[in-house]
ModelCIF file with pLDDT and N, C-alpha, C, O atoms, coordinates in Angstrom:
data_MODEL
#
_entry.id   MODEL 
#
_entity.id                         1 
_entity.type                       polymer 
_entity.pdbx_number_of_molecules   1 
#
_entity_poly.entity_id                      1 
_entity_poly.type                           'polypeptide(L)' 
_entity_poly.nstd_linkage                   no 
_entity_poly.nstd_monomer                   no 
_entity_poly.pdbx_seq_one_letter_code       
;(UNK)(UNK)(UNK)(UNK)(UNK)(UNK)(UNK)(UNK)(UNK)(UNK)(UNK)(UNK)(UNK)(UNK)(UNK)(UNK)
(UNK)(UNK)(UNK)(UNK)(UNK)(UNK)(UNK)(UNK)(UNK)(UNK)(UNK)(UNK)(UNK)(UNK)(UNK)(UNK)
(UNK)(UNK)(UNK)(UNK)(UNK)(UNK)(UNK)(UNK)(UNK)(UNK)(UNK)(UNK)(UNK)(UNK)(UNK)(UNK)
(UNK)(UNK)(UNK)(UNK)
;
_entity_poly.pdbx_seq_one_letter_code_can   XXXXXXXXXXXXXXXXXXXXXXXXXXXXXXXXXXXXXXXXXXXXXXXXXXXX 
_entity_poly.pdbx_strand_id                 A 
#
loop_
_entity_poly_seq.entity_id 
_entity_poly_seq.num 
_entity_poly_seq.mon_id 
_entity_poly_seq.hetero 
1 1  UNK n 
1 2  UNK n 
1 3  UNK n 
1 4  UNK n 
1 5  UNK n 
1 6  UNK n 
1 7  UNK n 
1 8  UNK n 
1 9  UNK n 
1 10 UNK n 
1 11 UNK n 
1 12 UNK n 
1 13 UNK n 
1 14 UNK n 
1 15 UNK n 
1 16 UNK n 
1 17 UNK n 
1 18 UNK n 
1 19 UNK n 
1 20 UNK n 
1 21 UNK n 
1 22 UNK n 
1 23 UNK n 
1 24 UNK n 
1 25 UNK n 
1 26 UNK n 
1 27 UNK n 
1 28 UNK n 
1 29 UNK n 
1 30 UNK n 
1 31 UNK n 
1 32 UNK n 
1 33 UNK n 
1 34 UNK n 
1 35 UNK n 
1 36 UNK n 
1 37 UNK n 
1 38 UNK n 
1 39 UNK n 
1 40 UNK n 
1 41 UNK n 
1 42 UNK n 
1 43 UNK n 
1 44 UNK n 
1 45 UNK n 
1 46 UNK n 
1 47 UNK n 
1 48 UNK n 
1 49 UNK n 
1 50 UNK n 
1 51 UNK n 
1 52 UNK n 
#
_struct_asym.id          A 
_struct_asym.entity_id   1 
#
loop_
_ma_qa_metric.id 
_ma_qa_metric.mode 
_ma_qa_metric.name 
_ma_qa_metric.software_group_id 
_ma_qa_metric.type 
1 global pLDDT . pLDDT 
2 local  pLDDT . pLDDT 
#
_ma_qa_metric_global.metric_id      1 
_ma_qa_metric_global.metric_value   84.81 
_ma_qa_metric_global.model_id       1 
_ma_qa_metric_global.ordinal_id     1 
#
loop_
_ma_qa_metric_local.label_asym_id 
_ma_qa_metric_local.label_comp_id 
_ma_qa_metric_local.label_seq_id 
_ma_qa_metric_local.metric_id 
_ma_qa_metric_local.metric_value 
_ma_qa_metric_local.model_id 
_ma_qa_metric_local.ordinal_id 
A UNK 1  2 65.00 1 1  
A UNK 2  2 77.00 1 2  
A UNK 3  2 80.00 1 3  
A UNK 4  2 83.00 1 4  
A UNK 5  2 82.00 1 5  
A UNK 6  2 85.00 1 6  
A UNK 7  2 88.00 1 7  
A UNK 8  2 90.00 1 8  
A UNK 9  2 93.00 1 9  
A UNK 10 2 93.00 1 10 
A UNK 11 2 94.00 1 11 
A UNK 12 2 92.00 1 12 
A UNK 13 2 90.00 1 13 
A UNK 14 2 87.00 1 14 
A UNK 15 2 84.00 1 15 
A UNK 16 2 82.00 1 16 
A UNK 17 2 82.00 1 17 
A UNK 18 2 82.00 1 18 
A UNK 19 2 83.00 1 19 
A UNK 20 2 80.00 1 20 
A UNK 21 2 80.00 1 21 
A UNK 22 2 79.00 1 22 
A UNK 23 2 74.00 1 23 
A UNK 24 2 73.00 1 24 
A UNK 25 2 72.00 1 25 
A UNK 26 2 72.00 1 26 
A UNK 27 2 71.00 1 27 
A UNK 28 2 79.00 1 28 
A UNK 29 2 83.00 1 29 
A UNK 30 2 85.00 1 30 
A UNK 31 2 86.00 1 31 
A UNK 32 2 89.00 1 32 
A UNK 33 2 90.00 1 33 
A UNK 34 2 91.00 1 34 
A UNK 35 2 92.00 1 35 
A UNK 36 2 92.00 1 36 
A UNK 37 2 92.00 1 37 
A UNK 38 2 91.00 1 38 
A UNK 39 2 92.00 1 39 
A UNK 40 2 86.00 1 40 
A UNK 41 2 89.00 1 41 
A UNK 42 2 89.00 1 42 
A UNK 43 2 91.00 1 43 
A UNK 44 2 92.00 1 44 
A UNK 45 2 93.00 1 45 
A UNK 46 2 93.00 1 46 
A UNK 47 2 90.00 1 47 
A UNK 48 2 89.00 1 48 
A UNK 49 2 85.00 1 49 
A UNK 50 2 85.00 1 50 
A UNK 51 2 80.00 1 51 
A UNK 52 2 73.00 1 52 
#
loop_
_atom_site.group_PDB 
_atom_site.id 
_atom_site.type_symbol 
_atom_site.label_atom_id 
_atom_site.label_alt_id 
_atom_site.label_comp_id 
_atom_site.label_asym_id 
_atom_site.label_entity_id 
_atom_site.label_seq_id 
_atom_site.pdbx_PDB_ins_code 
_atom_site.Cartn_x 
_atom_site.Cartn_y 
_atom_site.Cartn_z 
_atom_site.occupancy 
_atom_site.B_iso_or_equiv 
_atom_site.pdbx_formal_charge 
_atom_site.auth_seq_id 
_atom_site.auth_comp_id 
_atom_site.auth_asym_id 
_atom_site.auth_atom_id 
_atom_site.pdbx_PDB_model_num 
ATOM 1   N N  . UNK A 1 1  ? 32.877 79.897 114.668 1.00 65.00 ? 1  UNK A N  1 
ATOM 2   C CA . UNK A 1 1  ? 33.609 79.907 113.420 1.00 65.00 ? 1  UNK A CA 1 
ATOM 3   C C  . UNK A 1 1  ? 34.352 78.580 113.276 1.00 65.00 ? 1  UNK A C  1 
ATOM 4   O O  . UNK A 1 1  ? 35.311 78.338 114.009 1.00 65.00 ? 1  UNK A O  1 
ATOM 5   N N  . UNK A 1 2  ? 33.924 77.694 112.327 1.00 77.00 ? 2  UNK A N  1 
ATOM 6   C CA . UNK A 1 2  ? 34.978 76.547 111.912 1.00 77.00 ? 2  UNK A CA 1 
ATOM 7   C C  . UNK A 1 2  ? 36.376 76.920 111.206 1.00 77.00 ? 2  UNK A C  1 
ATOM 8   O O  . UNK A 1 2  ? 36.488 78.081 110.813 1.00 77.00 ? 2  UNK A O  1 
ATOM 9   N N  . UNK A 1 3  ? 37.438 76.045 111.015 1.00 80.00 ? 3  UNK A N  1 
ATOM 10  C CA . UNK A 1 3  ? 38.306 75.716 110.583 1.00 80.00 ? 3  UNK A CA 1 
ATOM 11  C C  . UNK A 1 3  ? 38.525 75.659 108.947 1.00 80.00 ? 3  UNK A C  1 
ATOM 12  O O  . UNK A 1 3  ? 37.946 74.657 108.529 1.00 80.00 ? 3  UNK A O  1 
ATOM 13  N N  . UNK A 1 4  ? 39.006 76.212 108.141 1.00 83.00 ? 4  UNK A N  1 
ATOM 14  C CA . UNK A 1 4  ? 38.638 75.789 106.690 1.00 83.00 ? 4  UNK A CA 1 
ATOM 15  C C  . UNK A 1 4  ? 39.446 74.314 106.959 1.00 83.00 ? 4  UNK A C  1 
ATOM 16  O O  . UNK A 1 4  ? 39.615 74.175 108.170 1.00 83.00 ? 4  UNK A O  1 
ATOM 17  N N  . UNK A 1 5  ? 39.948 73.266 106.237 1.00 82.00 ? 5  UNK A N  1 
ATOM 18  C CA . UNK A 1 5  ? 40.377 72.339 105.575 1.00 82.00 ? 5  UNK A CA 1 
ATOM 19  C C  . UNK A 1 5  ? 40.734 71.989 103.989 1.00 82.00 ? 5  UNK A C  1 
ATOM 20  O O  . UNK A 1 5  ? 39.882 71.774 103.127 1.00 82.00 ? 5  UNK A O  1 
ATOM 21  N N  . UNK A 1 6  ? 41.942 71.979 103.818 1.00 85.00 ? 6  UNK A N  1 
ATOM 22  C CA . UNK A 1 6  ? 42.367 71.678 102.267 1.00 85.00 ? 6  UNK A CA 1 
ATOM 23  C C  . UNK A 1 6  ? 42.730 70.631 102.359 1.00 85.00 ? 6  UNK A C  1 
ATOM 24  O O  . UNK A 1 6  ? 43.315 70.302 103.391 1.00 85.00 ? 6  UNK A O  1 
ATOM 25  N N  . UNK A 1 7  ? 42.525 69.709 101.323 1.00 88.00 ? 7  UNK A N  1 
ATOM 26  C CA . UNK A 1 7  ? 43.016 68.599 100.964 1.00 88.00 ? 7  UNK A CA 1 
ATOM 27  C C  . UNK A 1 7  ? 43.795 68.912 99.856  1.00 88.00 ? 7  UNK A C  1 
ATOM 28  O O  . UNK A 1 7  ? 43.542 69.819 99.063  1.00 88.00 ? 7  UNK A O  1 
ATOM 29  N N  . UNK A 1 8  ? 44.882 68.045 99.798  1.00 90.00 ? 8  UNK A N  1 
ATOM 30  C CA . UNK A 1 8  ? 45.872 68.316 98.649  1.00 90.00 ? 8  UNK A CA 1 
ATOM 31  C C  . UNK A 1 8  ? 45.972 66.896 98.083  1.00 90.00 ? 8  UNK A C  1 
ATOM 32  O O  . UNK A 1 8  ? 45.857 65.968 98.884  1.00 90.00 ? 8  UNK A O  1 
ATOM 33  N N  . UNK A 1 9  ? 46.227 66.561 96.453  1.00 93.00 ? 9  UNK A N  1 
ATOM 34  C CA . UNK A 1 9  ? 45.616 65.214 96.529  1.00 93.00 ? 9  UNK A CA 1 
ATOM 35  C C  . UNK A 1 9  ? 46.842 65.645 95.342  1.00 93.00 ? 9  UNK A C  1 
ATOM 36  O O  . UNK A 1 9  ? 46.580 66.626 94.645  1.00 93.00 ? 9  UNK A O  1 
ATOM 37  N N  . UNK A 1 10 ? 48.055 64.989 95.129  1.00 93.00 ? 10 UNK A N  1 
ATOM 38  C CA . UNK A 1 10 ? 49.050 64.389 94.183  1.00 93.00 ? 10 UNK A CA 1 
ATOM 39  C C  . UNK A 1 10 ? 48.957 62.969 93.399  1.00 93.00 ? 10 UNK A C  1 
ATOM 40  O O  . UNK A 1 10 ? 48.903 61.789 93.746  1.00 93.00 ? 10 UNK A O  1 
ATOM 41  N N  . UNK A 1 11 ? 48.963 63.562 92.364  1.00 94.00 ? 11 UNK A N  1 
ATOM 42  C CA . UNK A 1 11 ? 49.050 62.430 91.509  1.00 94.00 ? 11 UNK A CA 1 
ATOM 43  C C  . UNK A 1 11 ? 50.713 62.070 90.941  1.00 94.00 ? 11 UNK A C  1 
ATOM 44  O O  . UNK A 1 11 ? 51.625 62.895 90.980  1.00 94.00 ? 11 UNK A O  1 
ATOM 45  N N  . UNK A 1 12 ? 50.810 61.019 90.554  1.00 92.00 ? 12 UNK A N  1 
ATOM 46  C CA . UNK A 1 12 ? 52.380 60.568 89.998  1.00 92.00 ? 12 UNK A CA 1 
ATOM 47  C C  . UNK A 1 12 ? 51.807 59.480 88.804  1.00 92.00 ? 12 UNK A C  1 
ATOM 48  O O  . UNK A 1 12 ? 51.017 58.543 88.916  1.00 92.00 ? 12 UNK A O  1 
ATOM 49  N N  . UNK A 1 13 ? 52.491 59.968 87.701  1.00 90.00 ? 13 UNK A N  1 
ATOM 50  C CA . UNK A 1 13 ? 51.771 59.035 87.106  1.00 90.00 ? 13 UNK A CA 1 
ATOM 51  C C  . UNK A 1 13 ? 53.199 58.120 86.006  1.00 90.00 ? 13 UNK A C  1 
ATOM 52  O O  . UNK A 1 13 ? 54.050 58.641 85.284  1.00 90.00 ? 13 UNK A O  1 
ATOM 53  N N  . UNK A 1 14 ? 52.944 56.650 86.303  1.00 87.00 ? 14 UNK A N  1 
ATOM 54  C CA . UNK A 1 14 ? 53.893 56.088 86.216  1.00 87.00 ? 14 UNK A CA 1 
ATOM 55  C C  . UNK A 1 14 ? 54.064 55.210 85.086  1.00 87.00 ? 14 UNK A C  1 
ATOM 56  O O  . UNK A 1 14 ? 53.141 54.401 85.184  1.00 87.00 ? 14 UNK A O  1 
ATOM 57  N N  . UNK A 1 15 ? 54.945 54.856 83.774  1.00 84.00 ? 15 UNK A N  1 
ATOM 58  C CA . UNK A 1 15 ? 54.674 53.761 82.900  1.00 84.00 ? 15 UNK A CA 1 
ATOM 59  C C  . UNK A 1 15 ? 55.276 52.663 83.502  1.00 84.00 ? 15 UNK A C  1 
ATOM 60  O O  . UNK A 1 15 ? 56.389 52.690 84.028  1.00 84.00 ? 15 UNK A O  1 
ATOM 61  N N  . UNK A 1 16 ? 54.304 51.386 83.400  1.00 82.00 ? 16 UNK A N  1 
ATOM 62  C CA . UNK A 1 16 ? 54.616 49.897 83.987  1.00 82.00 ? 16 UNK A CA 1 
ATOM 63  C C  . UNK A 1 16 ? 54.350 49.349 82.132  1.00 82.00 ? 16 UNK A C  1 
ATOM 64  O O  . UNK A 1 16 ? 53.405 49.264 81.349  1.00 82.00 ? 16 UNK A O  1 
ATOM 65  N N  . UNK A 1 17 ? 56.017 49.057 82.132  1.00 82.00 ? 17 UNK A N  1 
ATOM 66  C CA . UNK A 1 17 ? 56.189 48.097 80.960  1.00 82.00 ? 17 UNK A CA 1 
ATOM 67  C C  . UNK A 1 17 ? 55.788 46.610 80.829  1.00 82.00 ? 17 UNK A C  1 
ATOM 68  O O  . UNK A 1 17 ? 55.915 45.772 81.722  1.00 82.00 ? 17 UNK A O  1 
ATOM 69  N N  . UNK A 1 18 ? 55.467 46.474 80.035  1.00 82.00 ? 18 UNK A N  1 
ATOM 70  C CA . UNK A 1 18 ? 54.436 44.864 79.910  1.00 82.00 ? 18 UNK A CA 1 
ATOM 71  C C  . UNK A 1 18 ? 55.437 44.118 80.126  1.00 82.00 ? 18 UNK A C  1 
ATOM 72  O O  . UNK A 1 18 ? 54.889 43.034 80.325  1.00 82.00 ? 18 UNK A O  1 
ATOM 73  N N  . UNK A 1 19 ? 56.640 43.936 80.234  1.00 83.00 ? 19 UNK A N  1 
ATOM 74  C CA . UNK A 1 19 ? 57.111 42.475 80.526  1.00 83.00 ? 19 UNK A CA 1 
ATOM 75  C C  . UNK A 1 19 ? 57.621 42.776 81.614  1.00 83.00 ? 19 UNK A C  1 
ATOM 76  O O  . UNK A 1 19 ? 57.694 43.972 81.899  1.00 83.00 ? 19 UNK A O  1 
ATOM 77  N N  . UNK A 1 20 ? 58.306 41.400 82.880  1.00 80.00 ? 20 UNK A N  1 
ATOM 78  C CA . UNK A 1 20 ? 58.383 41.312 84.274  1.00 80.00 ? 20 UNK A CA 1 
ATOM 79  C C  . UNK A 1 20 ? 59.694 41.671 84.095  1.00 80.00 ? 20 UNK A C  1 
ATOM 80  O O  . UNK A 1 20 ? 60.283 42.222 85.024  1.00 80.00 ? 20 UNK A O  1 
ATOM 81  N N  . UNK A 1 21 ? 60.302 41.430 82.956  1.00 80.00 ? 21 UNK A N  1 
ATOM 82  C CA . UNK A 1 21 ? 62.329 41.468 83.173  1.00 80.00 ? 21 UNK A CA 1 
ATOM 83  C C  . UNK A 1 21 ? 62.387 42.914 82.682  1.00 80.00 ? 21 UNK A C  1 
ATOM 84  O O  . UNK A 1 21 ? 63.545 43.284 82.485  1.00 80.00 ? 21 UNK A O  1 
ATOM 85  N N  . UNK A 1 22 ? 61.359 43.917 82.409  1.00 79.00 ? 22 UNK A N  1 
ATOM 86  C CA . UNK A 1 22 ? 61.513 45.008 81.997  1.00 79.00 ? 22 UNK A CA 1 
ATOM 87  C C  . UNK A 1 22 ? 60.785 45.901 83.309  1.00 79.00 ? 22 UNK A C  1 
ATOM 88  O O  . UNK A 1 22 ? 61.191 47.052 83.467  1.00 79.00 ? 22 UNK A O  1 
ATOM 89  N N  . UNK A 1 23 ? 59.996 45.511 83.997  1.00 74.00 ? 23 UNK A N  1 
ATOM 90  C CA . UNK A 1 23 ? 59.744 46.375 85.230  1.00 74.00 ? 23 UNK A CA 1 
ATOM 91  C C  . UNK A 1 23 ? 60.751 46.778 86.175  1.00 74.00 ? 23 UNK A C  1 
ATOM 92  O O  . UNK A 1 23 ? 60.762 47.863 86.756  1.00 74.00 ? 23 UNK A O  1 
ATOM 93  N N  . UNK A 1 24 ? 61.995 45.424 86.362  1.00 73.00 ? 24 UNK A N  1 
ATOM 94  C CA . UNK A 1 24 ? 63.040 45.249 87.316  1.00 73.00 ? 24 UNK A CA 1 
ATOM 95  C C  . UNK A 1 24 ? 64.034 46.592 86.705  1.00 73.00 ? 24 UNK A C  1 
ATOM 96  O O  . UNK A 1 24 ? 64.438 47.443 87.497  1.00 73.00 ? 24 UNK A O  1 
ATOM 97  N N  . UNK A 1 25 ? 64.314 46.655 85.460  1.00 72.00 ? 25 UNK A N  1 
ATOM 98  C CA . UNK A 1 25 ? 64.979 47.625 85.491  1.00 72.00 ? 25 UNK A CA 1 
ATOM 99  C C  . UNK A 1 25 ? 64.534 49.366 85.394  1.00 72.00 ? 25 UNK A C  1 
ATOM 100 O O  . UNK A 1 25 ? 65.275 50.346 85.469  1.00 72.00 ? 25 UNK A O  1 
ATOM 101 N N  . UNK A 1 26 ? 63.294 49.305 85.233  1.00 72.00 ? 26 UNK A N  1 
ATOM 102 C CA . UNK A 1 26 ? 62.532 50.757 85.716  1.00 72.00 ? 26 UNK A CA 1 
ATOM 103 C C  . UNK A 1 26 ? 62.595 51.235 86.661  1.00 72.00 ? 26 UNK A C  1 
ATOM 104 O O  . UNK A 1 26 ? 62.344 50.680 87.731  1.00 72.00 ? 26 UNK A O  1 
ATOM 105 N N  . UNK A 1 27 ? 62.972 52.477 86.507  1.00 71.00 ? 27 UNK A N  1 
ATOM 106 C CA . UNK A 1 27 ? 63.245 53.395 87.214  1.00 71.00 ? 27 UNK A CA 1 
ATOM 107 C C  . UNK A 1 27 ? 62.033 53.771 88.393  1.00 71.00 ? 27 UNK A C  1 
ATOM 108 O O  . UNK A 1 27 ? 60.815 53.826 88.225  1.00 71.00 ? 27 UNK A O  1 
ATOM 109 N N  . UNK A 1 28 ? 62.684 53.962 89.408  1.00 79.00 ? 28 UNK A N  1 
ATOM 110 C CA . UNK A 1 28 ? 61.519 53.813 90.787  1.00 79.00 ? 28 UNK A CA 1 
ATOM 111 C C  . UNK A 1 28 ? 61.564 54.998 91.298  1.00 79.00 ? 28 UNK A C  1 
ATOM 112 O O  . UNK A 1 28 ? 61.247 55.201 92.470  1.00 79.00 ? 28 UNK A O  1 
ATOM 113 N N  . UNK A 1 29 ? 62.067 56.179 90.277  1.00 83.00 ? 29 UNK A N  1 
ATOM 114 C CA . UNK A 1 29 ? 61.036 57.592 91.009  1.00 83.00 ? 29 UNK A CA 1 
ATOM 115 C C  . UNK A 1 29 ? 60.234 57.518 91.377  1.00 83.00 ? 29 UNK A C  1 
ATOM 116 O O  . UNK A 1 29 ? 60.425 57.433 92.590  1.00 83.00 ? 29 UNK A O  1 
ATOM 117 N N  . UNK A 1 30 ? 59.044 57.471 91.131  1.00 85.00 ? 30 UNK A N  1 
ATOM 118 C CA . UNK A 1 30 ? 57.297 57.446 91.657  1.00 85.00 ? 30 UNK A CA 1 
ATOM 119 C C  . UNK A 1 30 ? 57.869 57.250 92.926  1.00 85.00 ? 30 UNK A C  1 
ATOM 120 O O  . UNK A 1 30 ? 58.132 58.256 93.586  1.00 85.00 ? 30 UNK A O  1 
ATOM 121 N N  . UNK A 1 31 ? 58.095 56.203 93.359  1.00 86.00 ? 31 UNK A N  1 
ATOM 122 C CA . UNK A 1 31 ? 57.728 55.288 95.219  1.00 86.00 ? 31 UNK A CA 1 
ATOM 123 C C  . UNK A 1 31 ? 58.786 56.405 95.751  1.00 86.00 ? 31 UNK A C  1 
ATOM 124 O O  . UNK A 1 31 ? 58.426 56.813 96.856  1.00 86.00 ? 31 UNK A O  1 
ATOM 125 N N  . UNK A 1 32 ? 60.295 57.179 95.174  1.00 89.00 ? 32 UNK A N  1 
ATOM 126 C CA . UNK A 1 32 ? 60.718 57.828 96.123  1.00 89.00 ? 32 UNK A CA 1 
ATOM 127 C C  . UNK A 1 32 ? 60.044 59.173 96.483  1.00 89.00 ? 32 UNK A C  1 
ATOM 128 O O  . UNK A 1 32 ? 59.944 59.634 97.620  1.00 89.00 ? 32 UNK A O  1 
ATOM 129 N N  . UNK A 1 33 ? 59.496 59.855 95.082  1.00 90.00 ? 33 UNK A N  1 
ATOM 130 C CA . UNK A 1 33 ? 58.625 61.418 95.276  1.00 90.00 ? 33 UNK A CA 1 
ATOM 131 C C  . UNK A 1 33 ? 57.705 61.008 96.354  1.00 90.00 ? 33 UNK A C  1 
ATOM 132 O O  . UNK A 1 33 ? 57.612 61.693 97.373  1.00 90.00 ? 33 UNK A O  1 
ATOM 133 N N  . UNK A 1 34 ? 56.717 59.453 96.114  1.00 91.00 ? 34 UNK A N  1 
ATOM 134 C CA . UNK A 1 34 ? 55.693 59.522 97.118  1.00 91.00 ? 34 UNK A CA 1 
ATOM 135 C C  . UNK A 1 34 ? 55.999 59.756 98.071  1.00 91.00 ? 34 UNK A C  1 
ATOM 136 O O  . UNK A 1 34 ? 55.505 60.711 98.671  1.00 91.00 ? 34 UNK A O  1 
ATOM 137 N N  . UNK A 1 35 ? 57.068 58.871 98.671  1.00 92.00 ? 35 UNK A N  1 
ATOM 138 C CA . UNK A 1 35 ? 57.761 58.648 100.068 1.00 92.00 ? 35 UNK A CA 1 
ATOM 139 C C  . UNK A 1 35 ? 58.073 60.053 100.415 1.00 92.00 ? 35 UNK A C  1 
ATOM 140 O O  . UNK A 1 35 ? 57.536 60.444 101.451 1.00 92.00 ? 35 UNK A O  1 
ATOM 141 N N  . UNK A 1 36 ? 58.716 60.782 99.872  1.00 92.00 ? 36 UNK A N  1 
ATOM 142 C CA . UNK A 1 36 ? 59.019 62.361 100.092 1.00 92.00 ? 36 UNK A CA 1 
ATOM 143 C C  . UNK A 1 36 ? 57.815 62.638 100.415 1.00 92.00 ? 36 UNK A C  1 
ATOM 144 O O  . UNK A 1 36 ? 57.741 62.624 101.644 1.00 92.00 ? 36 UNK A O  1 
ATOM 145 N N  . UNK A 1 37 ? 56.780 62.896 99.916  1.00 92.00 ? 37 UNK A N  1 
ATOM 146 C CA . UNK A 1 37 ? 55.403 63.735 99.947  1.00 92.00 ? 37 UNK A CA 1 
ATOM 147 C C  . UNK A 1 37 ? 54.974 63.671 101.008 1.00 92.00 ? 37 UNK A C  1 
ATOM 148 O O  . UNK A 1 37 ? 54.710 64.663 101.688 1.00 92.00 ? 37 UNK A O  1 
ATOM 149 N N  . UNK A 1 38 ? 54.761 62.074 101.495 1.00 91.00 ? 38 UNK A N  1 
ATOM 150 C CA . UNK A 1 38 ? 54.183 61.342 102.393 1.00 91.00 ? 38 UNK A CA 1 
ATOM 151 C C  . UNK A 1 38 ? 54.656 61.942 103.708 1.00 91.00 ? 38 UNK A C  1 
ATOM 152 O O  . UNK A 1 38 ? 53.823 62.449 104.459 1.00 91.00 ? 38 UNK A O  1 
ATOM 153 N N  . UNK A 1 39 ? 55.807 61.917 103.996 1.00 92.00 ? 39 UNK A N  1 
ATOM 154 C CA . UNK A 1 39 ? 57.030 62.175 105.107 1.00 92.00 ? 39 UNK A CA 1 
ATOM 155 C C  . UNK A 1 39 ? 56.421 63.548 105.037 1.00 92.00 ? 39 UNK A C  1 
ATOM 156 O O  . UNK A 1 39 ? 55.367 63.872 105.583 1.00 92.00 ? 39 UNK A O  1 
ATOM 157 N N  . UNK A 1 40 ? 57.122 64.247 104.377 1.00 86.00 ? 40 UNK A N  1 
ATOM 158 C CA . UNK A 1 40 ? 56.812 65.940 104.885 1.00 86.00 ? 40 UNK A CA 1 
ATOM 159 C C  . UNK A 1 40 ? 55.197 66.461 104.795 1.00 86.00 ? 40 UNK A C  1 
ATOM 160 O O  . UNK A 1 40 ? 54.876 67.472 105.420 1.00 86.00 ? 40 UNK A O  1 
ATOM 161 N N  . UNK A 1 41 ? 54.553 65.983 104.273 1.00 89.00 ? 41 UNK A N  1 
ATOM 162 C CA . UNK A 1 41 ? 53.453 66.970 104.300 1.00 89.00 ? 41 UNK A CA 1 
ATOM 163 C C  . UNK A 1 41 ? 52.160 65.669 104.706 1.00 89.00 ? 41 UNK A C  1 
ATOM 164 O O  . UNK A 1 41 ? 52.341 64.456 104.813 1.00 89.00 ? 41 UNK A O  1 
ATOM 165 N N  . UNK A 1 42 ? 50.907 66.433 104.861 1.00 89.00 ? 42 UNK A N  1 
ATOM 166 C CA . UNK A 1 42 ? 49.657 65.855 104.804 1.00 89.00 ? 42 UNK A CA 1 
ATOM 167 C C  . UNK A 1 42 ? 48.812 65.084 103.591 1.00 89.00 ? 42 UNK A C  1 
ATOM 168 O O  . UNK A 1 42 ? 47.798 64.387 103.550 1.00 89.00 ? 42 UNK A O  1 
ATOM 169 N N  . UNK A 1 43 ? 49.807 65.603 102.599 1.00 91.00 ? 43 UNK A N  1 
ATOM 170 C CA . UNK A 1 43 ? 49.017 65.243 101.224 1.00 91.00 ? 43 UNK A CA 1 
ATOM 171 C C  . UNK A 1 43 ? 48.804 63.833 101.026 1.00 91.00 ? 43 UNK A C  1 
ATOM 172 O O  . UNK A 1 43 ? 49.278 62.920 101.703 1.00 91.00 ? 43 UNK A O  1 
ATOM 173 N N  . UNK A 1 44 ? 47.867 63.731 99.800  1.00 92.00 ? 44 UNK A N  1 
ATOM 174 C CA . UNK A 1 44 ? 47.204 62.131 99.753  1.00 92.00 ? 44 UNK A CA 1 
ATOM 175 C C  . UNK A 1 44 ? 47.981 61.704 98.061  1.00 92.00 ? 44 UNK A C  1 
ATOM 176 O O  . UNK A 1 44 ? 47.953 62.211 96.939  1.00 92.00 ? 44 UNK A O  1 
ATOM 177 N N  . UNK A 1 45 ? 48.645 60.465 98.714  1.00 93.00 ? 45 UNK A N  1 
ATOM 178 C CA . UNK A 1 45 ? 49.402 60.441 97.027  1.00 93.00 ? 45 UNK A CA 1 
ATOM 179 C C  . UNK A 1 45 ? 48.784 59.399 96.545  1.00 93.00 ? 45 UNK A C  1 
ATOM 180 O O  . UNK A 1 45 ? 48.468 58.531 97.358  1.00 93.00 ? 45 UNK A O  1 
ATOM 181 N N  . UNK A 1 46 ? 48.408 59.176 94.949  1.00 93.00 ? 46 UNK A N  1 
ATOM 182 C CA . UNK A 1 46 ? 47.862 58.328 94.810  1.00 93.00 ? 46 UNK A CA 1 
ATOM 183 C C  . UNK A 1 46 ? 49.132 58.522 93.131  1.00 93.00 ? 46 UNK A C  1 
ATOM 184 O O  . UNK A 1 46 ? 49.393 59.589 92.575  1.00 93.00 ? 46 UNK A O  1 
ATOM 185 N N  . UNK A 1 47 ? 49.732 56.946 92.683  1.00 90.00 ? 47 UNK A N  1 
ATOM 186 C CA . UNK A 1 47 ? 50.645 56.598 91.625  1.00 90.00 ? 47 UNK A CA 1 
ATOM 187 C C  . UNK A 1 47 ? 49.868 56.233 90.730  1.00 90.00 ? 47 UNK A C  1 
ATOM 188 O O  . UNK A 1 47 ? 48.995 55.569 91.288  1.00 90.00 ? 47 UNK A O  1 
ATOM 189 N N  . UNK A 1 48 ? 49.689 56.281 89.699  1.00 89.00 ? 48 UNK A N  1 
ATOM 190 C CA . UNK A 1 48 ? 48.731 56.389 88.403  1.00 89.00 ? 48 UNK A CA 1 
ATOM 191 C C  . UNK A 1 48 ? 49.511 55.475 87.916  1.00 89.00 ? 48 UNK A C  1 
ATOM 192 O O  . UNK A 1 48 ? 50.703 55.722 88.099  1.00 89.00 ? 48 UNK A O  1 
ATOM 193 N N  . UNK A 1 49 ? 49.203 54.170 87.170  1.00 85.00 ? 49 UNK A N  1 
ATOM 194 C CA . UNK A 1 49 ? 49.972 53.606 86.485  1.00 85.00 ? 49 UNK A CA 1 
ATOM 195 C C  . UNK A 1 49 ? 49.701 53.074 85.353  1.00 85.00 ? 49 UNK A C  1 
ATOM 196 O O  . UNK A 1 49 ? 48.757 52.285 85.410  1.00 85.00 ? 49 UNK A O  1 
ATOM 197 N N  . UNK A 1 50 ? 50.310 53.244 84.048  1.00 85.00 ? 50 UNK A N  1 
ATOM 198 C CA . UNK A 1 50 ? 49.380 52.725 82.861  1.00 85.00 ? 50 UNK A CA 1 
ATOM 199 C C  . UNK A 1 50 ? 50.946 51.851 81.759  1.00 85.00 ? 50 UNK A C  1 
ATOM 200 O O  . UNK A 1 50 ? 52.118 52.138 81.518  1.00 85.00 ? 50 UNK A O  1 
ATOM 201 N N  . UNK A 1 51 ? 50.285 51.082 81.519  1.00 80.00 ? 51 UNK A N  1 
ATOM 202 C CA . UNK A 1 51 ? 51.021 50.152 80.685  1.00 80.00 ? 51 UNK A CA 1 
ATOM 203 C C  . UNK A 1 51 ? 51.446 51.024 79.513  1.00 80.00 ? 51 UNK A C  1 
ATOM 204 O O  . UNK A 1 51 ? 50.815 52.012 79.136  1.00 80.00 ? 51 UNK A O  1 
ATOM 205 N N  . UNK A 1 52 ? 53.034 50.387 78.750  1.00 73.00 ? 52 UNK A N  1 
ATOM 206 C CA . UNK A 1 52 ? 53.276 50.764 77.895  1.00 73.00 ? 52 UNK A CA 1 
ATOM 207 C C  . UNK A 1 52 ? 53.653 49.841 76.786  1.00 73.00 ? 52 UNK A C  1 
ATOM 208 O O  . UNK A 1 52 ? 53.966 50.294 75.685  1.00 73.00 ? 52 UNK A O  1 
#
C-alpha cells in the first residue's frame, strides 16, 4: 500500500504599480503571508503579480 500525497499550491496575487516611487510605498503583504505559509506548512507559494 503507498502513501497518498497532496500538494497544496497557494496563490497570492499582487498589484505592482507602474512607477518605481510608487512600488516603494506598497504595501508588502504578499512576501509576509508567503513567509507565514512557507514557515508553517509544506505548501508551494507562488505571488501572482500584475500591473496596475
Amino acid at each position: 500500500m503507498t502513501a497518498r500525497v497532496t500538494r497544496v499550491t497557494v496563490l497570492i496575487p499582487e498589484a505592482e504599480p507602474e512607477y518605481l516611487w510608487q512600488r516603494t510605498l506598497q504595501n508588502q503583504r504578499g512576501a509576509v503571508v508567503a513567509h507565514a505559509v512557507r514557515r508553517d506548512t509544506n505548501a508551494v507559494v507562488c505571488r501572482l503579480r500584475f500591473r496596475c
